[in-house]
matplotlib code that plots the C-alpha trace (Angstrom):
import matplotlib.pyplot as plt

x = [-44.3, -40.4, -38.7, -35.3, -32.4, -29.3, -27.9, -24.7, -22.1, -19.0, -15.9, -13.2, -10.5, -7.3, -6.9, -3.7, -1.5, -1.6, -0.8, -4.4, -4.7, -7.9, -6.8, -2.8, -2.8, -1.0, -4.5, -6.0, -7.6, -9.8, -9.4, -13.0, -14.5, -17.8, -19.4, -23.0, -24.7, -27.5, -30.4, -33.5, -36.2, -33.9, -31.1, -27.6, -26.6, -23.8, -21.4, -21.7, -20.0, -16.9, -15.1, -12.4, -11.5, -9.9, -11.3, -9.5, -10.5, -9.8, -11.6, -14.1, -12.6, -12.9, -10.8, -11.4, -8.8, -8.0, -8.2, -4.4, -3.9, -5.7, -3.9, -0.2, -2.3, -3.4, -0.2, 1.4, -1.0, 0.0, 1.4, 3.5, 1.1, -1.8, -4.5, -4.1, -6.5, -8.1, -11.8, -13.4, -12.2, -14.6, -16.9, -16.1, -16.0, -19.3, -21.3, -20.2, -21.7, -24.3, -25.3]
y = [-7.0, -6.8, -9.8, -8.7, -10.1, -11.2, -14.7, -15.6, -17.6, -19.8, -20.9, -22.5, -21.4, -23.3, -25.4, -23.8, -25.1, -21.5, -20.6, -19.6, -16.4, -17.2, -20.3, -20.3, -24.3, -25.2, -26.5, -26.6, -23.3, -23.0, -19.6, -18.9, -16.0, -14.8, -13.2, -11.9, -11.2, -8.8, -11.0, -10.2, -13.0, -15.3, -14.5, -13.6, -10.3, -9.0, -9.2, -6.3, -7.6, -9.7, -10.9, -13.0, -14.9, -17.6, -20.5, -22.7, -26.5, -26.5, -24.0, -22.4, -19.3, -16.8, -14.0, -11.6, -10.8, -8.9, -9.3, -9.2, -11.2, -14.0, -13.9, -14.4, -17.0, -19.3, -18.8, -20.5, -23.2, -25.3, -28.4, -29.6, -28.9, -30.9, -28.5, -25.0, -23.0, -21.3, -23.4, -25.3, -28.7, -31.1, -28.5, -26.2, -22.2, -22.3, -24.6, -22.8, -23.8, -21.5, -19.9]
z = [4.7, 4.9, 6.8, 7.7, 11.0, 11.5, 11.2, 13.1, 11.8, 14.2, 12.7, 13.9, 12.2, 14.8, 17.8, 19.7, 22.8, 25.0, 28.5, 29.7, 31.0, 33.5, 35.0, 34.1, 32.6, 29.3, 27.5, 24.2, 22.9, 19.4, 17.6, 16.8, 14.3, 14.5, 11.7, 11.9, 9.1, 8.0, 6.4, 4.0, 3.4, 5.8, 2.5, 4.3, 2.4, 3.8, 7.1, 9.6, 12.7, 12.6, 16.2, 17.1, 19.7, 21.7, 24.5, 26.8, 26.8, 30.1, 32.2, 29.5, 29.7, 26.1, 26.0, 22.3, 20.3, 17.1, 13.4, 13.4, 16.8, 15.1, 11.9, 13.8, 15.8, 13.1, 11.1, 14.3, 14.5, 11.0, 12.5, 9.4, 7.1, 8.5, 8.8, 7.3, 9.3, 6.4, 6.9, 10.0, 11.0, 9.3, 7.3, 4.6, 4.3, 3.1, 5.9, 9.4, 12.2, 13.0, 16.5]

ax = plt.figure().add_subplot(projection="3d")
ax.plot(x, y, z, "-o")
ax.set_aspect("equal")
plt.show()
């Protein structure tokens, strides 16, 4: 017998100051990437679904977004260096928070 799924896999990749579009405040959003992978034996192999996306603090609200959007995104969120986007606040690349 042949175990095989998918594993899903949420990082945070930047917390941004945006103009929502759902309920119009200035709040808080976190850029977000989802990347699902195919699994064998519960052994992630490879990624077949990647998304990105953005949610307001404030009202909930997610709204998707490209792979590029979120590039030009989390090059605008460095706040002097402090966090550089490139892994989750409080967890490295290799420990996302799963879903």
């Amino acid at each position: 017998m042949i175990i095989f799924g998918t594993k899903g896999y949420l990082y945070q990749l930047a917390i941004l100051t945006l103009v929502c579009g759902q309920c119009g405040n200035p709040a808080a959003h976190t850029l977000r990437k989802r990347v699902t992978k195919f699994t064998l034996f519960f052994v992630p192999l490879f990624p077949f679904s990647t998304k990105y996306a953005t949610q307001c603090t404030f009202c909930g609200a997610e709204q998707k977004v490209t792979a590029e959007q979120a590039e030009q995104l989390q090059a605008q969120a460095v706040p002097g260096g402090a966090h550089d986007g490139r892994q989750p606040y409080g967890q490295s690349p290799q420990q996302p928070y799963r879903y």
